[in-house]
N, C-alpha and C positions, 0 to 999 in steps of 0.2 A: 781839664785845662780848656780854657775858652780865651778868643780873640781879649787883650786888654791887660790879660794876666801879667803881673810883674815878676821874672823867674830870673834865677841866677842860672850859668854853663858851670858844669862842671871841667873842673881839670885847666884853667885859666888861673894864671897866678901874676895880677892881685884877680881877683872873682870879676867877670862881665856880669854886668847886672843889663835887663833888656825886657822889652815887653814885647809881647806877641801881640802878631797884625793877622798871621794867616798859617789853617793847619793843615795839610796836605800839601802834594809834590805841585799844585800851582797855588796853593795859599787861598781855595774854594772855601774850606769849610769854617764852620768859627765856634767848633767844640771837638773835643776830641772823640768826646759817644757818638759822633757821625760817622766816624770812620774806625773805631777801637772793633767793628763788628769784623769785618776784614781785613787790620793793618793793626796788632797790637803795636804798633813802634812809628807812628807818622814821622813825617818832617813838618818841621816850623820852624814859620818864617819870622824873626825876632829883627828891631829895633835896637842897639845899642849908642851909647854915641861915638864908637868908631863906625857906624854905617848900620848895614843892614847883614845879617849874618843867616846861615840855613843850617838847623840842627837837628836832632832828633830828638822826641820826645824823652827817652830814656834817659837823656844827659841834664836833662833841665830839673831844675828842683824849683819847686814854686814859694813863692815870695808871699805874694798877695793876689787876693780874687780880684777879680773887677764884680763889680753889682749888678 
């Protein structure tokens, strides 16, 4: 998962749809293989348009890559 990605939350009904801006507990990094070496389960920081939301990566199902 990298900075741009379009992912759905799981467990929202109807589905949050939101794209990622930032991956760790300050929103540092901008791929998950940065941090997957010591934090199988980051937080990310997501874009939806009720605002800005803070999830974990386990919950997020990915959508679409950014290029």
């Amino acid at each position: 998962m990298k900075v741009g990605d379009l992912v759905k939350i799981y467990g929202t009904v109807p589905s949050l749809v939101g794209v990622v801006t930032g991956i760790g507990m300050n929103g540092n990094f901008k791929s998950s293989e940065e941090v997957n070496s010591w934090n199988p389960n980051p937080d990310v920081h997501l874009v939806t348009k009720h605002g800005k939301r803070l999830c974990r990566m386990l919950t997020l199902e990915l959508l679409n890559e950014c290029r």
